[in-house]
N, CA, C and O atoms as a printed pandas DataFrame, in Angstrom:
     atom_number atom_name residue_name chain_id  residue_number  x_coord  y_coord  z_coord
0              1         N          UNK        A               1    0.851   -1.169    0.000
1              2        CA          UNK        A               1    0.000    0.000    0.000
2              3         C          UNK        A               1    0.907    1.246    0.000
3              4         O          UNK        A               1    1.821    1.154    0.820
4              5         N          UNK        A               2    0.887    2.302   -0.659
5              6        CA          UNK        A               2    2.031    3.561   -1.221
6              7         C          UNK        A               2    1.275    4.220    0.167
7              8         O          UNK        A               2    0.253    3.906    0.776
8              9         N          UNK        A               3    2.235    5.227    0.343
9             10        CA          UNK        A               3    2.176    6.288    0.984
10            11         C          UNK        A               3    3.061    7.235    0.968
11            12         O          UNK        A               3    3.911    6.985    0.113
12            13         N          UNK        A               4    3.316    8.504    1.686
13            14        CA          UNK        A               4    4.149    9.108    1.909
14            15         C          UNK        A               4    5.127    8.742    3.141
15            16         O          UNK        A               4    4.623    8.052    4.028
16            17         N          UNK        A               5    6.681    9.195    3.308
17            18        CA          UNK        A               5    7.250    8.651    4.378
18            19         C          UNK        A               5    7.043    9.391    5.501
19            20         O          UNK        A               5    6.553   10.512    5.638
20            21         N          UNK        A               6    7.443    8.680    6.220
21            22        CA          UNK        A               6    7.198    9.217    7.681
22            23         C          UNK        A               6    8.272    9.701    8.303
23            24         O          UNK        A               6    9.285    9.011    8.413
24            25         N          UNK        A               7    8.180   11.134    8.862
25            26        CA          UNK        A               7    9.103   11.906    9.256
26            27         C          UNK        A               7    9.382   12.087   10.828
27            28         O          UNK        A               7    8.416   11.707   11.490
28            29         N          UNK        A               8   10.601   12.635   11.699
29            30        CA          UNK        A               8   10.212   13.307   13.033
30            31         C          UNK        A               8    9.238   13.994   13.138
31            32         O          UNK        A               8    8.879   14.248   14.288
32            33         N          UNK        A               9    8.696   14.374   12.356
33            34        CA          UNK        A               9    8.091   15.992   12.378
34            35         C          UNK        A               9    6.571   15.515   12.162
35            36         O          UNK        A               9    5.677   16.343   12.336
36            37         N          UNK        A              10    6.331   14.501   11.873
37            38        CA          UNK        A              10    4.846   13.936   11.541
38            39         C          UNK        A              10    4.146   14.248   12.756
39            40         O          UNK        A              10    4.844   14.391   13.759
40            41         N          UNK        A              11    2.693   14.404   12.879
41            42        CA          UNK        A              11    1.634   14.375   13.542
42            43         C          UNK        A              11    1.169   13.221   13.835
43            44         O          UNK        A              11    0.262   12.862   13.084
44            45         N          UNK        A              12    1.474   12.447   14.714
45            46        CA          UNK        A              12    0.826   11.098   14.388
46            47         C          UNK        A              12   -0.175   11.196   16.237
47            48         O          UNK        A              12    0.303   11.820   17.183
48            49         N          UNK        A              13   -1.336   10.547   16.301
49            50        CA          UNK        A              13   -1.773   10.757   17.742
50            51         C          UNK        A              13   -2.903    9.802   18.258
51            52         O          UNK        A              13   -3.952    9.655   17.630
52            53         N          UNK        A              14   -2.685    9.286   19.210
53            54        CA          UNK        A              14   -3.673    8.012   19.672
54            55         C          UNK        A              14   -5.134    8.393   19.500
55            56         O          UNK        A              14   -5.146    9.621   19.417
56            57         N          UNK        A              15   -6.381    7.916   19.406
57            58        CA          UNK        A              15   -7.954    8.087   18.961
58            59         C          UNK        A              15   -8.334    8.966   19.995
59            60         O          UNK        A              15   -9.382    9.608   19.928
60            61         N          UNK        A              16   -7.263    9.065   21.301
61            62        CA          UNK        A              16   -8.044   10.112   22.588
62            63         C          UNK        A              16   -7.181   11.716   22.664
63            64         O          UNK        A              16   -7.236   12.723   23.369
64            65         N          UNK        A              17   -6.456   11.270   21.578
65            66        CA          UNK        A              17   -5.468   12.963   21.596
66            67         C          UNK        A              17   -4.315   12.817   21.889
67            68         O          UNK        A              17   -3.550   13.721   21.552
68            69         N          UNK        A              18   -3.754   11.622   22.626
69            70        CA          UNK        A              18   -2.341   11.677   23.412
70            71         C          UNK        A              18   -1.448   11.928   21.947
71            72         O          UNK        A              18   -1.963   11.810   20.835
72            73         N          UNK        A              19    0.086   12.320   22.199
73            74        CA          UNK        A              19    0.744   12.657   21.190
74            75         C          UNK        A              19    1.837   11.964   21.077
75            76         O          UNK        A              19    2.728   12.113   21.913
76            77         N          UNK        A              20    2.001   10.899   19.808
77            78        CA          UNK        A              20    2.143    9.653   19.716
78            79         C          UNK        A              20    3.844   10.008   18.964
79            80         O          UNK        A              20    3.925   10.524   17.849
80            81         N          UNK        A              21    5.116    9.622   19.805
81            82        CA          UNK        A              21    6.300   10.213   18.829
82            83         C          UNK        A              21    7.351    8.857   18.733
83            84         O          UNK        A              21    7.169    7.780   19.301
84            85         N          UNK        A              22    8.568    9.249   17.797
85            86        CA          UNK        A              22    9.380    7.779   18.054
86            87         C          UNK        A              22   10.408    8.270   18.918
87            88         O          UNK        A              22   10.730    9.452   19.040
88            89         N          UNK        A              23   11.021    7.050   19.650
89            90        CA          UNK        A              23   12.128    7.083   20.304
90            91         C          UNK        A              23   13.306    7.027   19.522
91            92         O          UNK        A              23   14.393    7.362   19.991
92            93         N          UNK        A              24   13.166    6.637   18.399
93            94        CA          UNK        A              24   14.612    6.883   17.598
94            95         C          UNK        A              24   13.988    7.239   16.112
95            96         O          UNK        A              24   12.894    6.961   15.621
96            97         N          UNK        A              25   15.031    7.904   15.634
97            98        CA          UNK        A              25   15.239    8.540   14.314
98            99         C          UNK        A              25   16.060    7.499   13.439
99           100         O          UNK        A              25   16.628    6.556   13.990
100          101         N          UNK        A              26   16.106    7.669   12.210
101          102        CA          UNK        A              26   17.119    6.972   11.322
102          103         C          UNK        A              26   17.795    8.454   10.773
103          104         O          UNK        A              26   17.216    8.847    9.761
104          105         N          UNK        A              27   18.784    9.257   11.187
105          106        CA          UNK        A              27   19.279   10.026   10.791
106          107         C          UNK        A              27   20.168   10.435    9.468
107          108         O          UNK        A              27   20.405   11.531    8.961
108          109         N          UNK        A              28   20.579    9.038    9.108
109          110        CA          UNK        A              28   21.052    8.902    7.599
110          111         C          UNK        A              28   20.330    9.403    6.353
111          112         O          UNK        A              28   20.707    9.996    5.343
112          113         N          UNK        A              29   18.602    8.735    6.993
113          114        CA          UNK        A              29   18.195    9.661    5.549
114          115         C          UNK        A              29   17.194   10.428    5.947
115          116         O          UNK        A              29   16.543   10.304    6.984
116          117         N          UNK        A              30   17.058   11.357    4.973
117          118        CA          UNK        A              30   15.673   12.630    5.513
118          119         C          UNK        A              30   15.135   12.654    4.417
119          120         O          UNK        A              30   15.518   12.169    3.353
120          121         N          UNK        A              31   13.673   13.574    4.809
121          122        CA          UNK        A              31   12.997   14.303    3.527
122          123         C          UNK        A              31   12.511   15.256    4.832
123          124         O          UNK        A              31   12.321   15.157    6.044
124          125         N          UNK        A              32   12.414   16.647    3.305
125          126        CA          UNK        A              32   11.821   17.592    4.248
126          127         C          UNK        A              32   13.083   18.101    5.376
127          128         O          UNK        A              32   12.687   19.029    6.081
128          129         N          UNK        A              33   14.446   17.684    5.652
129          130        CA          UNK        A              33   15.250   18.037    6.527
130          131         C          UNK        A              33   15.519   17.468    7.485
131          132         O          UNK        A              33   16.575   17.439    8.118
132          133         N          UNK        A              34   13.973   16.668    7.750
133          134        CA          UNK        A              34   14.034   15.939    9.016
134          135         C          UNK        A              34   13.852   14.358    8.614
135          136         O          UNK        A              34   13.046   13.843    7.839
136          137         N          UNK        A              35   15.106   13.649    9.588
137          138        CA          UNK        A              35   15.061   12.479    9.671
138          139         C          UNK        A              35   13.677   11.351    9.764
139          140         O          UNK        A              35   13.006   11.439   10.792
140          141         N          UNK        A              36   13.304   10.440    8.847
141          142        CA          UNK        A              36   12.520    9.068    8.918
142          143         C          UNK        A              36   12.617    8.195    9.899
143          144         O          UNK        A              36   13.647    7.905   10.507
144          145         N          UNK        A              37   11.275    7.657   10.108
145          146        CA          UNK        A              37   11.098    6.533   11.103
146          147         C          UNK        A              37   10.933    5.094   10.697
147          148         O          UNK        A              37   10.117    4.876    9.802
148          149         N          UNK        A              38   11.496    4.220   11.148
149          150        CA          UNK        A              38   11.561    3.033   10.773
150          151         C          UNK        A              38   10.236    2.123   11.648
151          152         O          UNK        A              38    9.466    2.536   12.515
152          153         N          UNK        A              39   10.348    0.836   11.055
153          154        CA          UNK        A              39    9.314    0.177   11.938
154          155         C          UNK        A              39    9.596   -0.384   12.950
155          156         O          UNK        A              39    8.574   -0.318   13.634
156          157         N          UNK        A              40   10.964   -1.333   13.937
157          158        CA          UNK        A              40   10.931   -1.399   15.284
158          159         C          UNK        A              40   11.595   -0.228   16.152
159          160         O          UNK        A              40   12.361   -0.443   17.092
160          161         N          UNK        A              41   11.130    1.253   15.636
161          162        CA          UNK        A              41   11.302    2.048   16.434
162          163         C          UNK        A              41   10.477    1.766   17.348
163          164         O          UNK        A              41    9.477    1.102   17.076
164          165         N          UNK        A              42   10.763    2.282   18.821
165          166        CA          UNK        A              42    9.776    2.509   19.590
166          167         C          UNK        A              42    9.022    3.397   19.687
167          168         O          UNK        A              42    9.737    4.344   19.360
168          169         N          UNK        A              43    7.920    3.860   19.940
169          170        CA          UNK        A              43    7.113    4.994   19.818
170          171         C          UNK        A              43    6.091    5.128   21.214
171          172         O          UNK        A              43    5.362    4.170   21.469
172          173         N          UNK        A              44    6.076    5.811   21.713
173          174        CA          UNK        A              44    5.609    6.441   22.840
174          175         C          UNK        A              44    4.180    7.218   22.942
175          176         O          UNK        A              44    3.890    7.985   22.024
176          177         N          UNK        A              45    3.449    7.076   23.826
177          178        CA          UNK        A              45    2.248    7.830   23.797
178          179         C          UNK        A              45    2.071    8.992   25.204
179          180         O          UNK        A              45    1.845    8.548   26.330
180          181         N          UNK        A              46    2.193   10.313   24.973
181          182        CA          UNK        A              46    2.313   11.270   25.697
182          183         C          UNK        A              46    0.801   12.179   25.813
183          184         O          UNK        A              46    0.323   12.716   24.814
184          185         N          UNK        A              47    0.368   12.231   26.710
185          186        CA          UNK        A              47   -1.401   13.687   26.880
186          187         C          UNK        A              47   -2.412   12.314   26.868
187          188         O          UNK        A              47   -3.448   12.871   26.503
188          189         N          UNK        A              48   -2.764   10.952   27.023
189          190        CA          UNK        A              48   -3.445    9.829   26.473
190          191         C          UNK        A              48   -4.952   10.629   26.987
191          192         O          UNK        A              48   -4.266   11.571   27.382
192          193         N          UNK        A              49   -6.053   10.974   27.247
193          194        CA          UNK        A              49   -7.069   11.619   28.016
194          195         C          UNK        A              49   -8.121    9.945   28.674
195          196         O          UNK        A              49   -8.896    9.946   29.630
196          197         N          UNK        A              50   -7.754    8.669   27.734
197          198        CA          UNK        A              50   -8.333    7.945   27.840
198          199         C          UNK        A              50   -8.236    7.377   29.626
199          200         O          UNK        A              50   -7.026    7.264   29.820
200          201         N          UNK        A              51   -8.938    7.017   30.861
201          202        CA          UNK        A              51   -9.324    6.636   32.184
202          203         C          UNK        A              51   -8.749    5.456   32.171
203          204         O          UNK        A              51   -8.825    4.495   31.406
204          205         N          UNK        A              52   -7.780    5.813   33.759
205          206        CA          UNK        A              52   -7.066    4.369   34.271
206          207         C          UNK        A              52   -7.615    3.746   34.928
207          208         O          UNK        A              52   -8.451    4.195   35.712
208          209         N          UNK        A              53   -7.313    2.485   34.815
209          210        CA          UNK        A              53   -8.051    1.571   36.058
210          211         C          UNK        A              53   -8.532    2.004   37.359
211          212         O          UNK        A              53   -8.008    2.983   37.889
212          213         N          UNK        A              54   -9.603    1.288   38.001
213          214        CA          UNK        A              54  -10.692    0.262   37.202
214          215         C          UNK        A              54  -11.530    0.850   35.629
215          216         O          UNK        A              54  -11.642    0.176   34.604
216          217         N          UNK        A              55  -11.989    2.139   35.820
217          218        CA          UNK        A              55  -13.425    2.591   34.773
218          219         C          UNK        A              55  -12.641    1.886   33.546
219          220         O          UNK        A              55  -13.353    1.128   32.887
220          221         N          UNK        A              56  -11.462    1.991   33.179
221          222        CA          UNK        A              56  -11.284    1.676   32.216
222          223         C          UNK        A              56   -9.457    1.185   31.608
223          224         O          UNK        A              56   -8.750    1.447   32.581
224          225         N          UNK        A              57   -8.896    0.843   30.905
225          226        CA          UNK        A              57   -7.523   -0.005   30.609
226          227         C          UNK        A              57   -6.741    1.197   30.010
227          228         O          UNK        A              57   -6.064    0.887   29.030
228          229         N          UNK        A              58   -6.695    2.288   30.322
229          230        CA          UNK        A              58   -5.899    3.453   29.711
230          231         C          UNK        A              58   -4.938    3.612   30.969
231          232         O          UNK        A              58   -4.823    2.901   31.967
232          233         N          UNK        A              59   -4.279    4.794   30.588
233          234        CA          UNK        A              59   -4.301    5.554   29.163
234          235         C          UNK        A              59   -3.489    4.588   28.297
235          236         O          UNK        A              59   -3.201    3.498   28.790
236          237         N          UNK        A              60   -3.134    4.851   27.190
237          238        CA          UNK        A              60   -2.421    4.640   25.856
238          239         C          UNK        A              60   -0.853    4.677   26.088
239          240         O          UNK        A              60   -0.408    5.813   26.251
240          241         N          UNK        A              61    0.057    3.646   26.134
241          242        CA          UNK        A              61    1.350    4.637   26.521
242          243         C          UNK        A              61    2.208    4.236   25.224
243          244         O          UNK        A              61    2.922    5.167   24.850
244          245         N          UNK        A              62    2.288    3.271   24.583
245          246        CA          UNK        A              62    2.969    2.807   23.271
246          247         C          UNK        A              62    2.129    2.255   22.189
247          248         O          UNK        A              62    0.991    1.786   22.163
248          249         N          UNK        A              63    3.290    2.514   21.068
249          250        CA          UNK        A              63    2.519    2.208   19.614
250          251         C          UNK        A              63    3.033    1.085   19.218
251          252         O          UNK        A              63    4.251    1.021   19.387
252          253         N          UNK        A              64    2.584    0.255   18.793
253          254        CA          UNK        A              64    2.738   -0.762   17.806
254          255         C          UNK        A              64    2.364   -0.965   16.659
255          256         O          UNK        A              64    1.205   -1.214   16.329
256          257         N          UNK        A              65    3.722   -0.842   15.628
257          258        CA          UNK        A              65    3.010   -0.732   14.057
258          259         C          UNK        A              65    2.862   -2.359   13.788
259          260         O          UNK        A              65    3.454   -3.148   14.525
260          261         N          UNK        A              66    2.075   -2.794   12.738
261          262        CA          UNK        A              66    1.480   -3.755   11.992
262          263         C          UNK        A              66    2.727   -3.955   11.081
263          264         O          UNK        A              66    3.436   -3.059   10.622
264          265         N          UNK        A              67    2.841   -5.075   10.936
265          266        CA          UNK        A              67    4.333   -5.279    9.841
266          267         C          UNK        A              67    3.617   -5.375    8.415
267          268         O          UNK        A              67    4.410   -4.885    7.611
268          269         N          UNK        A              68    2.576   -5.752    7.822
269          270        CA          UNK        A              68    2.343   -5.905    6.906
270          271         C          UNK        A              68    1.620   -4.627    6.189
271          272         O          UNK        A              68    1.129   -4.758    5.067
272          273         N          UNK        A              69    1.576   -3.345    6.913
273          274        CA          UNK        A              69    1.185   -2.116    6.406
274          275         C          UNK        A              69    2.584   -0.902    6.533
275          276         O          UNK        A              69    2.537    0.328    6.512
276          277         N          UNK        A              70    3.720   -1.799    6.661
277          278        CA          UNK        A              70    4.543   -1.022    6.522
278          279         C          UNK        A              70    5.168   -0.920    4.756
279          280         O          UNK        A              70    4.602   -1.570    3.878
280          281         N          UNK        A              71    6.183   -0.168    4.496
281          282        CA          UNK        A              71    6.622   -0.145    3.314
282          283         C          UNK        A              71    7.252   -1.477    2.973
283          284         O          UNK        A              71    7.602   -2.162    3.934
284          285         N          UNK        A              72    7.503   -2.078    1.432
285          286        CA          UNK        A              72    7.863   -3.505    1.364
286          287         C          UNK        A              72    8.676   -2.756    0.318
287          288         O          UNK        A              72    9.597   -2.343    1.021
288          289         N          UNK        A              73    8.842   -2.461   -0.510
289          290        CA          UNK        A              73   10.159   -2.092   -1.223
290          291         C          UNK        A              73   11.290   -0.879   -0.819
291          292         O          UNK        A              73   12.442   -0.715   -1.222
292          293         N          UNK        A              74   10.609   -0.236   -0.017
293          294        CA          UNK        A              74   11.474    1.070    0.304
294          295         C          UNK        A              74   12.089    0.578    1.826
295          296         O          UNK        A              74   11.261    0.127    2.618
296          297         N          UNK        A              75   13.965    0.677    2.385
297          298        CA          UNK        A              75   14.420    0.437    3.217
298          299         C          UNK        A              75   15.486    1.316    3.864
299          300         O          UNK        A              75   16.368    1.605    3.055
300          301         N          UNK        A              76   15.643    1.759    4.922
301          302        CA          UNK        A              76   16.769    2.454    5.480
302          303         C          UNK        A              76   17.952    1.497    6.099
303          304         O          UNK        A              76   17.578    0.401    6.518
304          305         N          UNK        A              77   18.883    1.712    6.161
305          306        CA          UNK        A              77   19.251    0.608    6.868
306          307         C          UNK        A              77   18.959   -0.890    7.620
307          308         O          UNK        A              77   18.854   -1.251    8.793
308          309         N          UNK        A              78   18.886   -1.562    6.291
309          310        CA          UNK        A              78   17.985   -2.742    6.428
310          311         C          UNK        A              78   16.752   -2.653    7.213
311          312         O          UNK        A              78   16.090   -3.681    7.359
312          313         N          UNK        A              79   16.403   -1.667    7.681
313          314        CA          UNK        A              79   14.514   -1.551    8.154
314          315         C          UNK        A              79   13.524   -1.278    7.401
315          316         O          UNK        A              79   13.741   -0.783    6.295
316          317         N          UNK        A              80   12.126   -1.559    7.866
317          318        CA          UNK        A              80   11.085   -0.966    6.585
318          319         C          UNK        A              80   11.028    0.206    7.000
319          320         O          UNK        A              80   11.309    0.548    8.148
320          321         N          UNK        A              81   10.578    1.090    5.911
321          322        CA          UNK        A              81   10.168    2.856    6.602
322          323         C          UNK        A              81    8.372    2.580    6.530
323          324         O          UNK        A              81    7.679    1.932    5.745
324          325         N          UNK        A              82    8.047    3.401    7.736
325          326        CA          UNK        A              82    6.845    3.458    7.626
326          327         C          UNK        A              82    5.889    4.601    6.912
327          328         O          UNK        A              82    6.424    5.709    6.896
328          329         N          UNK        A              83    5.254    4.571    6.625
329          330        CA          UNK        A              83    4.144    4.988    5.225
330          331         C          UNK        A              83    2.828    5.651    6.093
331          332         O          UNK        A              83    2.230    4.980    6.934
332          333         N          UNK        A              84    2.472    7.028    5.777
333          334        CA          UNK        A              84    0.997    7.401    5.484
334          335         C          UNK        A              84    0.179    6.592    6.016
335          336         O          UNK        A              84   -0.389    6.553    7.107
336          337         N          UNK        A              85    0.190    5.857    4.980
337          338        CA          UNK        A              85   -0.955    4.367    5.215
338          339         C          UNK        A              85   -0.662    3.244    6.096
339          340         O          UNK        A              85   -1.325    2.209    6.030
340          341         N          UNK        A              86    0.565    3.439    7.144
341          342        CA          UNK        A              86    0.833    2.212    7.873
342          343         C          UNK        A              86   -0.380    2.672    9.022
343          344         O          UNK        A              86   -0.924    3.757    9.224
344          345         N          UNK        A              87   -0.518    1.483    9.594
345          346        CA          UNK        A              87   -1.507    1.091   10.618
346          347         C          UNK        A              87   -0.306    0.530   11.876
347          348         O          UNK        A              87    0.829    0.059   11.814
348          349         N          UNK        A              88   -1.533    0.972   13.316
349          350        CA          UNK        A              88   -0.277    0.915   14.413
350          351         C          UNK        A              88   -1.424    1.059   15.529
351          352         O          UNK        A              88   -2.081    2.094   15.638
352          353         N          UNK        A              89   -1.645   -0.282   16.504
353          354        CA          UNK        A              89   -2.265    0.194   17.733
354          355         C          UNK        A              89   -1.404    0.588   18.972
355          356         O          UNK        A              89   -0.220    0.314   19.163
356          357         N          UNK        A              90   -2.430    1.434   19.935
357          358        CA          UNK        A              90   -1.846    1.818   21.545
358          359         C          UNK        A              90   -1.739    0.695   22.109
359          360         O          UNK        A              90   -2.190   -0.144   21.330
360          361         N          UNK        A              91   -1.339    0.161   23.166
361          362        CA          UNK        A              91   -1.360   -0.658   24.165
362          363         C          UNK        A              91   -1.335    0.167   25.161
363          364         O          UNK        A              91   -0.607    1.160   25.186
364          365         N          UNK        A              92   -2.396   -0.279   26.386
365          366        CA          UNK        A              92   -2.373   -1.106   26.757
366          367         C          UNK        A              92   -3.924   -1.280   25.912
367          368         O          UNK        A              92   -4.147   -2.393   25.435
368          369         N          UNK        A              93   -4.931   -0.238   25.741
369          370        CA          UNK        A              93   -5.867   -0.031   24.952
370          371         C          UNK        A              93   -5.998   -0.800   24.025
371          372         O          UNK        A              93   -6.950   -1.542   24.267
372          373         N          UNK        A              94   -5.545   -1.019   23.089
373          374        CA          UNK        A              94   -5.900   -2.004   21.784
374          375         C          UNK        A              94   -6.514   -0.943   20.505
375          376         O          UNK        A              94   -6.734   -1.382   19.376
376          377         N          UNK        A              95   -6.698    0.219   20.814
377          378        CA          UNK        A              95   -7.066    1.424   20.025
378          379         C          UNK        A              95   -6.042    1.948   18.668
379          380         O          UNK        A              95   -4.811    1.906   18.647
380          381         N          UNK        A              96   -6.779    2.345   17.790
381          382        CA          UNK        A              96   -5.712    2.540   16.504
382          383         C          UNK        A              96   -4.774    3.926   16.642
383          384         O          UNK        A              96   -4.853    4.927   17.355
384          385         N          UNK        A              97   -4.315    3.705   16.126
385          386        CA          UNK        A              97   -2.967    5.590   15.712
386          387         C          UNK        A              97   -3.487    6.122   14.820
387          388         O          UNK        A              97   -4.188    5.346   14.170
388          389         N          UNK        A              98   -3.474    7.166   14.451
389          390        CA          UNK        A              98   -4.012    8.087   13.501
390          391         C          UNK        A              98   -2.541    9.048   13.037
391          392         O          UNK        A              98   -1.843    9.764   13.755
392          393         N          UNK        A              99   -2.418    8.747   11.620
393          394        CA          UNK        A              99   -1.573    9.816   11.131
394          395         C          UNK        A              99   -1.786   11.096   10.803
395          396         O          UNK        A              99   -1.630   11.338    9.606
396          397         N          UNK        A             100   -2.242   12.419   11.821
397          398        CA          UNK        A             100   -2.653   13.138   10.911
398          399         C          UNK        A             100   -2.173   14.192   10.309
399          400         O          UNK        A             100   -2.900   15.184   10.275
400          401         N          UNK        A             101   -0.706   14.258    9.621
401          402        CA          UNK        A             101    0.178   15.222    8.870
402          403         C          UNK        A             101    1.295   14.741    8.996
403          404         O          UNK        A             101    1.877   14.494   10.053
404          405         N          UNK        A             102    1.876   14.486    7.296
405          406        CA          UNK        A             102    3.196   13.875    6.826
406          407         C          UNK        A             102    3.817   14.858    5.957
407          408         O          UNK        A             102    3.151   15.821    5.576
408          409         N          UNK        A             103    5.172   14.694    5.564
409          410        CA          UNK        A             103    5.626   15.345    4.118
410          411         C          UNK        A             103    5.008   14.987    3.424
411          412         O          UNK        A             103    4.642   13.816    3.530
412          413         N          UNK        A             104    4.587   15.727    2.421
413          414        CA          UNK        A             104    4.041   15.121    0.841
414          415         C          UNK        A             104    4.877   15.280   -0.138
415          416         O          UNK        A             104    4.493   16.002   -1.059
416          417         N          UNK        A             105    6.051   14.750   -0.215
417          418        CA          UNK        A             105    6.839   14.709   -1.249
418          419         C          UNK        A             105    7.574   13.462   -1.810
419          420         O          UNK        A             105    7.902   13.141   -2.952
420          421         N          UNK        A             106    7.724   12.837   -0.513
421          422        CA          UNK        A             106    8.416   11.620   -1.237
422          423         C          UNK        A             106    7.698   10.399   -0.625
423          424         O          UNK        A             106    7.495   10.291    0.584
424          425         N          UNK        A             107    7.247    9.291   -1.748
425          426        CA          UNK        A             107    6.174    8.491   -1.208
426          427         C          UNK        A             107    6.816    6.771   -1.356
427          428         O          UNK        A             107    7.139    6.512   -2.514
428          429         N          UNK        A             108    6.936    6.110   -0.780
429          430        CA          UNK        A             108    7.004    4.590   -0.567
430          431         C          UNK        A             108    5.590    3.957   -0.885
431          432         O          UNK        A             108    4.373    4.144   -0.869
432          433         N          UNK        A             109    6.710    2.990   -1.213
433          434        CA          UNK        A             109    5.495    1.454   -1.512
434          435         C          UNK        A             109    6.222    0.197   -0.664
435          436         O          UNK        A             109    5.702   -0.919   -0.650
């Protein structure tokens, strides 16, 4: 599935608002200036609004991307880069990530 790549600088944010970032960069390559994210980066969930135990299994504190919605031909240092269109739930929640603002210039498949 194509998308655009995924940058530091992306907007990416759990379904309750928290603000969803990676713990590491691939600094070798950029678009836009700023360094790409790979797929076993770790990624973190920061602001989650979603209720901790008991009412409910929040907040949100990490992301987990889906391996098969990541990029399959495009690679940084032997990793996949992740895409626009990759898919990624919170834990402890089970709730999806939302990408909402990437570069639009350079796009993977």
């Amino acid at each position: 599935m194509p998308g655009f790549l995924l940058h530091q600088g992306a907007q990416v944010q759990c379904s309750h608002g928290g603000k969803v970032t990676p713990g590491v960069v691939n600094p070798r390559v950029k678009v836009m200036g700023q360094p790409i994210v790979t797929m076993p980066t770790p990624w973190t969930v920061a602001g989650c609004t979603f209720p901790s135990p008991p009412a409910a299994n929040g907040p949100c504190a990490t992301a987990v991307w889906m391996p098969p919605t990541v990029a399959l031909r495009v690679r940084a240092n032997t990793q996949a880069v992740l895409l626009s269109s990759s898919q990624a739930t919170c834990a402890p929640t089970g709730t999806p990530v939302m990408i909402t603002t990437t570069q639009t210039r350079v796009k993977g498949m």
